[in-house]
N, C-alpha and C positions, 0 to 999 in steps of 0.2 A: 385669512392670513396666509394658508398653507399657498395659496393661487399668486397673490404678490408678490409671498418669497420664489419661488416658480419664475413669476417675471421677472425679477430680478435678476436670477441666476439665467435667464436668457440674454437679456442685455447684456449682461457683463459680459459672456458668450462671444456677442452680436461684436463687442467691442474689444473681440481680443482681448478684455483686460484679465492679469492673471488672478486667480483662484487663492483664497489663502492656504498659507502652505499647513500640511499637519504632520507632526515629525515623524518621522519613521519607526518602529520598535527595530530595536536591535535585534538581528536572527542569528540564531546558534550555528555557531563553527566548529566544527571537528578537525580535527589533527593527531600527525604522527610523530614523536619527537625523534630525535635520531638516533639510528641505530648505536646497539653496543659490538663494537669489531674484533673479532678472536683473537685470544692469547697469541704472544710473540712467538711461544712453541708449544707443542703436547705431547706429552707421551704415548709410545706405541709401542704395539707388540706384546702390552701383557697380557698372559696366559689366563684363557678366558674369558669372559664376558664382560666388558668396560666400555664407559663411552666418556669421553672427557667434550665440555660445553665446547662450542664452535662459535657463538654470536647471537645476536636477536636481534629482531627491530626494534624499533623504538614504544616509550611509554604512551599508552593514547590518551585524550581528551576527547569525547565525545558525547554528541546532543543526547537526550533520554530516549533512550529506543532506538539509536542506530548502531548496524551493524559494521567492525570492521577486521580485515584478516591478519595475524599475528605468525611473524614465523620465527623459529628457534634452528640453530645448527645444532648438532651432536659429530663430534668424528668419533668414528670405530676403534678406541684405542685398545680393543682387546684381539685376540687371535681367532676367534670365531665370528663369521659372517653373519648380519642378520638376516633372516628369511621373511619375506612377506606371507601372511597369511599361514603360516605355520606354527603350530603351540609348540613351546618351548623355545623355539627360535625368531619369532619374528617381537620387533622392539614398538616399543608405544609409548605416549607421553603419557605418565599416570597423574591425578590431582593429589598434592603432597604439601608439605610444610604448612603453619600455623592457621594459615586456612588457603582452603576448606580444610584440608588436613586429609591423611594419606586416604586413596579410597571413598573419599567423600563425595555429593555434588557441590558446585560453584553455581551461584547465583549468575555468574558472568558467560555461560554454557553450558551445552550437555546436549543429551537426547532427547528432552523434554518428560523427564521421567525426575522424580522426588525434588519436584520443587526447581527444577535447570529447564532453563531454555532450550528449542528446540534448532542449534548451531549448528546442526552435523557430526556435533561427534561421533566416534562409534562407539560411543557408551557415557552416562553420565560421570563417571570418574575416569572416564580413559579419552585426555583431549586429542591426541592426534594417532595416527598411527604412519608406519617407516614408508615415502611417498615411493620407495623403489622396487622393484620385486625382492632385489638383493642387496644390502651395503655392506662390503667385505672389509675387513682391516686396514684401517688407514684408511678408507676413504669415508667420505664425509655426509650426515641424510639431513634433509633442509622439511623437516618436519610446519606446516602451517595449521591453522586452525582458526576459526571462527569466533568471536564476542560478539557481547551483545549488552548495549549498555542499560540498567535496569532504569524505569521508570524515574526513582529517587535522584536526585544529585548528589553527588560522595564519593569518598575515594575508593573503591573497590578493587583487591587482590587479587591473585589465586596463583599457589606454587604449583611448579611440575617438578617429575624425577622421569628419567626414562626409566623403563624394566622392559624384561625380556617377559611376556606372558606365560605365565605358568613354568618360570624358571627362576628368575632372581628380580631384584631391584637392581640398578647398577647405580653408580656414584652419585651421591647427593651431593651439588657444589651450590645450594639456596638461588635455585633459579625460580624465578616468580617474574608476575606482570602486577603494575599497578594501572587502573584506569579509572580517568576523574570523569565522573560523570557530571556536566556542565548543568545551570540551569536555562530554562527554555529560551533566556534574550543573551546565552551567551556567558555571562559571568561563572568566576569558579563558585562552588559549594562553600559556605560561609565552617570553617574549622574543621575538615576531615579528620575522621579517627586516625591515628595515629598506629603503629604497628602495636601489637599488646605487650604489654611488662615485658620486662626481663625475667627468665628463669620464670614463668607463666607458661603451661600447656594443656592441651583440652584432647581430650580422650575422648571420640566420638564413635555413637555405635550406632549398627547397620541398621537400614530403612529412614533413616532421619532426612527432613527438608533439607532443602537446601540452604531456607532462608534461616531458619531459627537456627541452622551453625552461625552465620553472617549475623544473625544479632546477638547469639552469643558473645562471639569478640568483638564485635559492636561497642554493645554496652560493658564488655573489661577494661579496654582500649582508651574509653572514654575516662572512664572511673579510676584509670590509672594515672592517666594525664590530672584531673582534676584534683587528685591527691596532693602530684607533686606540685602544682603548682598554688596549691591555697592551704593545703594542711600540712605543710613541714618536709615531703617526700612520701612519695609511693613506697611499696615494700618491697623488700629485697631479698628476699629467701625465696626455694622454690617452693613454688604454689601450682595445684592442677586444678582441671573443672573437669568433671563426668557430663557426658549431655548424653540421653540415651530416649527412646519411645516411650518404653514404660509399659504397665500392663493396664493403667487407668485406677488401679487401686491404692498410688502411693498417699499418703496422708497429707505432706504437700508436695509443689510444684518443682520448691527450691529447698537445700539444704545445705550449711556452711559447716564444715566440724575442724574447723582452725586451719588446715593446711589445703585443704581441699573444699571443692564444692559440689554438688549433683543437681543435675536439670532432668525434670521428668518431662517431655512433650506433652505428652498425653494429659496430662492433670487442665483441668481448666481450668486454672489463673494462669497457665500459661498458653492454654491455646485459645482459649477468649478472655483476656484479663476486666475486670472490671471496670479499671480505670478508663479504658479505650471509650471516646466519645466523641461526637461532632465538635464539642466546644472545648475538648481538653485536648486530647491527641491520639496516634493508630494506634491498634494492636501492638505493632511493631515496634513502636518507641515502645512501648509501654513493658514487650520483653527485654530491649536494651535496659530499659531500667531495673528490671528483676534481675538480669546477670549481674549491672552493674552493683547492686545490693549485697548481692552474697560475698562480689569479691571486696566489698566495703566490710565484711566481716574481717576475711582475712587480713583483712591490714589491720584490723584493731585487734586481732589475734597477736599477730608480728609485733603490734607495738604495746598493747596491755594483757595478754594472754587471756584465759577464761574470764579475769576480771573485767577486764571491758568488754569482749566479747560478750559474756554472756552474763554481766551483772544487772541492774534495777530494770526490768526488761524495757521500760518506756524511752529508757536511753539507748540501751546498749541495742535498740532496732531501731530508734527515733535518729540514732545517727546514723547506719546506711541507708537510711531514705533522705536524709537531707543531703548527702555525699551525692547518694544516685543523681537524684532530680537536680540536685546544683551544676551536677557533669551535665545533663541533658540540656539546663539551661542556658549554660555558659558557650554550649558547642550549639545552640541554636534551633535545637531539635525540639524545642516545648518553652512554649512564652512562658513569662512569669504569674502573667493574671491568669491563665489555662490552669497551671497549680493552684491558685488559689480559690478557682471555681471548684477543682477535686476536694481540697481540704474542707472547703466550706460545705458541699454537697456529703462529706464523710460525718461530719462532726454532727451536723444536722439531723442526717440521716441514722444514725447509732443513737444506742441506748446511749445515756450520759455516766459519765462517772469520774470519781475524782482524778485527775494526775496521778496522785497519794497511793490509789487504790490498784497501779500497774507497774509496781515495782516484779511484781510476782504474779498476780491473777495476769489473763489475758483473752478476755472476754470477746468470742468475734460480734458477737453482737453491739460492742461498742467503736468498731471501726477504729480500733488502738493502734494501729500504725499511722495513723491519719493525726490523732492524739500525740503519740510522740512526738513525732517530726514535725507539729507546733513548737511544740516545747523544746527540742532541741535547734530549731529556725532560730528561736528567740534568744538562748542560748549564745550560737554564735552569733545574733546578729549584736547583742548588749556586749559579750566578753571577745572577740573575736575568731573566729575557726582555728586560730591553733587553740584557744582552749579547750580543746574535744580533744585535743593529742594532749595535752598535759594532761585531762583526768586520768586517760589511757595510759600515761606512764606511772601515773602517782600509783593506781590499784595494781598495775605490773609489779609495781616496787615491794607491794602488800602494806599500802596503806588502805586501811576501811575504806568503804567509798562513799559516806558521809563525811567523813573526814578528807575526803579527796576531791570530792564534791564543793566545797567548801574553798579549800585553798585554789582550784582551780580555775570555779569563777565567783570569788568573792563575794559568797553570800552560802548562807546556810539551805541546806537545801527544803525546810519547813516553810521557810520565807518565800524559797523561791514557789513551793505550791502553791501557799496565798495567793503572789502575782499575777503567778499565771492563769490561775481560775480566770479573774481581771481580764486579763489578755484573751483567752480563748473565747470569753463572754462579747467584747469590742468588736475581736477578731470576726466573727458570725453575722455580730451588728452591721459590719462593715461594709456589706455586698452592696453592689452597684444596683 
């Protein structure tokens, strides 16, 4: 047969006749969109160290893994010149504002050093430096630098601030880049994070990746957006996150305590999470979704205080894991059946125990976070996801949370144990 078709394909050859066509795959484009052009005027002359914005290029789009060069103006609006190569005096673009955050690395460059690509910079948190030996008062430095777009598709940030090294910061005016990382035939990233909450800020401490800041607010970003859009509103008070190394002995990974939250690196459910699998999803998501978790605390802090926060534990944890993983699925980062393989590989895998039995106990041996967030799935999927914010406000109010339980989603909550045994029993039956 192989030898016919052979002759065939000679003849048709022999005959000139054309070949059927096979469609092309679309190939990824890159792009610069247009520059941002300097203020109408700027001040000059103040005494001292000042640098007021001058312009930038434009925002990029580009394919996974290519590099493209980015430039920023500053004019000199202060009375002292800056010097190249001299400490105290000479000016730099530092990494600043909500990520990576001041001081930090960027996934999107560096020196190749904690986790940043190897751009050019002259340091992983210092993107550019002043390109003239001297820029005196009033005149203008056309600082450039290098990106690099990461593997993933998504939209990816990173603020600058000039300072003077080893003298000041000089004026913060929220200058940042965003760049969309395209996928490989071309099209945008299917729901980009979103910039993080409002009144949201993340305190990060030294030696940390690059990447675990970026899925820090990754997974905030996400879990905010997801709030407001299915549970009534995100919260509105300010809220911080701690991300820090850690010394490997904290007890866990993640920790919410109402207004704040803490990230240990070092802990292994964050630096190799469990969940991470060939047939669920990376590591990486898999931190986006522990950020996103804790800051699902904070909102049910904001909106039910320790009562929801921190009441029948199977709830009051079973709903920031359905929040998380609902943001993760909703923005595309983790199919639905991949969750149901983890829940089902959890439930399976744990000792068994009632629903009943995790109002307070919390046994890891039974894979109780896996346990909740069935039960609170079912939850909003029978009463709908705003009744997770109505229980939150009923025990806010200082109603009992059997009693709240109850009026929330219409049913007692003894019944609702019964059920769900039922449910969780089908649920495992279920697997493909």
């Amino acid at each position: 047969m192989a030898n016919a078709g052979l002759a065939i394909l000679l003849f048709l050859l022999g005959l000139g006749a054309p070949l059927p066509s096979v469609p092309a795959q679309a190939a990824c484009a890159s792009s610069t969109g247009p520059g941002i052009p300097p203020p109408a005027s700027v001040r000059a002359g103040i005494p001292g160290l000042h640098a007021q914005w001058y312009g930038q290029s434009g925002y990029m789009r580009l394919c996974p893994g290519e590099r493209r060069t980015a430039v920023v103006a500053y004019y000199n609006a202060g009375s002292i010149g800056w010097v190249q190569g001299r400490m105290g005096e000479a000016a730099y673009l530092g990494t600043w504002a909500e990520e990576p955050g001041q001081d930090q690395p960027s996934v999107l460059g560096g020196d190749g050093t904690r986790g940043s690509p190897a751009t050019g910079w002259p340091r992983y948190d210092r993107v550019a430096a002043q390109p003239a030996a001297y820029v005196g008062p009033g005149q203008v430095a056309w600082f450039q630098f290098t990106v690099q777009a990461p593997a993933t598709p998504g939209l990816y940030r990173i603020g600058i601030r000039p300072v003077i090294e080893d003298a000041s910061w000089l004026e913060d005016v929220g200058v940042y880049w965003e760049v969309t990382v395209l996928r490989p035939d071309g099209t945008a990233p299917p729901r980009p994070a979103p910039r993080d909450p409002l009144g949201f800020t993340v305190v990060a401490g030294p030696g940390l990746d690059a990447w675990h800041v970026h899925e820090l607010h990754e997974g905030v970003a996400r879990a905010g957006r997801h709030l407001a859009e299915t549970y009534g509103g995100d919260r509105r008070r300010a809220a911080a996150a701690t991300i820090a190394v850690g010394s490997g002995s904290e007890r866990y990974c993640c920790l919410a305590t109402g207004t704040s939250f803490e990230i240990w690196t070092s802990h292994a459910a964050w630096r190799a999470p469990a969940a991470a699998a060939p047939d669920t999803w990376s590591a990486s998501v898999e931190r986006m979704e522990l950020s996103a978790h804790e800051y699902a605390h904070l909102w049910q802090h904001e909106v039910g205080g320790s009562g929801c926060m921190l009441g029948p534990r199977w709830l009051s944890e079973g709903m920031p894991e359905t929040i998380a993983y609902g943001a993760l699925v909703t923005d595309g980062l983790i199919q639905r059946r991949a969750v149901d393989t983890f829940l089902r590989r959890q439930l399976t895998g744990g000792e068994y125990v009632p629903l009943s039995s995790l109002e307070s106990s919390w046994p890891a041996s039974a894979n109780p976070f896996a346990v909740g967030q069935l039960a609170v799935e079912l939850l909003a999927r029978e009463r709908g996801a705003l009744s997770l914010r109505d229980w939150c406000a009923r025990v806010g109010r200082g109603e009992p949370w059997r009693a709240a339980f109850a009026g929330a989603f219409a049913e007692g909550v003894d019944a609702f144990y019964a059920r769900f045994e039922a449910h969780r029993s089908a649920f495992v039956r279920s697997a493909p």
